[in-house]
matplotlib code that plots the C-alpha trace (Angstrom):
import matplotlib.pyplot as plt

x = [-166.5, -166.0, -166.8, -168.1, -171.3, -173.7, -173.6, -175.5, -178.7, -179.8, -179.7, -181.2, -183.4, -184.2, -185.0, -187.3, -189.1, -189.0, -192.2, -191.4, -195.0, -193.3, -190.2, -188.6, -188.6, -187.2, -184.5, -183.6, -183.5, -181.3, -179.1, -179.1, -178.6, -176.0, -174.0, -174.4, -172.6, -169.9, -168.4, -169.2, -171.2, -173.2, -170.2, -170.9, -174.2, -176.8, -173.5, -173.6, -173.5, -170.4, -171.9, -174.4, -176.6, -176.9, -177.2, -180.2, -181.8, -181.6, -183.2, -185.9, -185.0, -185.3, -181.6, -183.3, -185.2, -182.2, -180.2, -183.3, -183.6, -179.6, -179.1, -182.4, -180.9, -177.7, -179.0, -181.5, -180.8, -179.5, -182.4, -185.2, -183.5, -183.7, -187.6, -190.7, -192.3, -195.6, -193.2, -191.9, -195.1, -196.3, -192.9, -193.3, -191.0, -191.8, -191.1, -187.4, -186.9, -187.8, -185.7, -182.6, -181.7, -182.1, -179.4, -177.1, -176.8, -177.4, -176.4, -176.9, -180.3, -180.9, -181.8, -184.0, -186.0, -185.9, -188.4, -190.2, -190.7, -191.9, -194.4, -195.7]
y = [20.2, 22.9, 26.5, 27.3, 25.8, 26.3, 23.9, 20.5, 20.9, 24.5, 22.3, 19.6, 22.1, 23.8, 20.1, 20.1, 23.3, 22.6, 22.6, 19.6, 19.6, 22.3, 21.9, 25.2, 22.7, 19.8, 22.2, 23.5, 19.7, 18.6, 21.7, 21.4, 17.6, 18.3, 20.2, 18.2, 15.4, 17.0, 18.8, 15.3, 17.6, 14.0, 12.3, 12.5, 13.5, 12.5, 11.6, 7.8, 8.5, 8.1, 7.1, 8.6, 5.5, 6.1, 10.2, 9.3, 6.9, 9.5, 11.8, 9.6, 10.3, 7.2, 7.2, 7.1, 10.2, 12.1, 11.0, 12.0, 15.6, 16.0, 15.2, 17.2, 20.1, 19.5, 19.0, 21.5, 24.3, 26.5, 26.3, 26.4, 30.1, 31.4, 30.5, 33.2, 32.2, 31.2, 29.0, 26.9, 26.7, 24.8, 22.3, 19.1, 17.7, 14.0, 15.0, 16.1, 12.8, 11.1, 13.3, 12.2, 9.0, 10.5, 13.4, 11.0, 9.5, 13.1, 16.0, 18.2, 18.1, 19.0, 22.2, 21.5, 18.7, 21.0, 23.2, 20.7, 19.5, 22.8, 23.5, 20.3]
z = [73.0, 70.9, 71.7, 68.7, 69.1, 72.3, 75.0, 74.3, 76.4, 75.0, 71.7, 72.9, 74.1, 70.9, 69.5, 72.1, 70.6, 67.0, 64.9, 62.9, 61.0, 58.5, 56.8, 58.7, 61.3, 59.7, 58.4, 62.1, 63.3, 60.8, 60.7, 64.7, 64.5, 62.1, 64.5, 67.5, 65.3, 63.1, 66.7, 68.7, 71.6, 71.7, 73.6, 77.6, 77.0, 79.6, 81.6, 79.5, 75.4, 73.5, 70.7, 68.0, 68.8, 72.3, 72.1, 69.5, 71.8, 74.7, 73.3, 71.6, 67.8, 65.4, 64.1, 59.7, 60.5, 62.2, 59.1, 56.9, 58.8, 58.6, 54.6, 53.8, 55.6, 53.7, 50.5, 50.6, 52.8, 50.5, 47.9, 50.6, 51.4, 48.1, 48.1, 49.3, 52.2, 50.6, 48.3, 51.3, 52.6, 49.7, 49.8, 51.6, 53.5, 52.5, 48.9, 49.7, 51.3, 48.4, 46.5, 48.0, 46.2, 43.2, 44.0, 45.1, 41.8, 39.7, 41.8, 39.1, 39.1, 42.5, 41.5, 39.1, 41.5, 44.5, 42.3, 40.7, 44.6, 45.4, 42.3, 42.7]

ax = plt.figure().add_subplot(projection="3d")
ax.plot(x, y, z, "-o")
ax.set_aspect("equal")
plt.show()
């Protein structure tokens, strides 16, 4: 494991602690998630994972909503920090995640559907 990231159960532990009702939340789940993934800290885990699979199922995460959490973090992590506090407030989660088909197939528009997501 790399030391570049803290060890696996003071993330798992922030997981634990996450407000997930408000998109900060989701954010710090799938940034979080993101990182437990890219730098593998899953593998030994719970002394049995080696695989993403099993690291999900230990620590009760449905594998589509880790992804979800993950690519809403990636694809919209930097907008949501350009935006006012009162201005996340008002973006919902649910909309992002419906938003991320659509920015697979025109990326430059993410932008502009990130705020339509958030007027709206």
């Amino acid at each position: 494991m790399s030391s570049m990231i803290p060890h696996i159960n003071e993330l798992i532990e922030d997981l634990k602690n996450i407000d997930i009702s408000i998109l900060k939340g989701r954010l710090e789940r799938g940034n979080i998630l993101q990182r437990i993934k890219t730098e593998k800290a899953y593998i030994n885990y719970d002394s049995y994972c080696s695989t993403w699979h099993e690291f999900l199922e230990a620590v009760h995460l449905n594998r589509e909503t880790a992804r979800q959490d993950m690519e809403v973090y990636t694809e919209f992590s930097f907008y949501v920090l350009e935006q006012s506090k009162e201005s996340l407030k008002k973006t919902s989660y649910e909309r992002l995640v419906r938003l991320l088909p659509i920015i697979k197939k025109e990326p430059e528009k993410k932008r502009e559907l990130f705020e339509m997501a958030t007027r709206s």
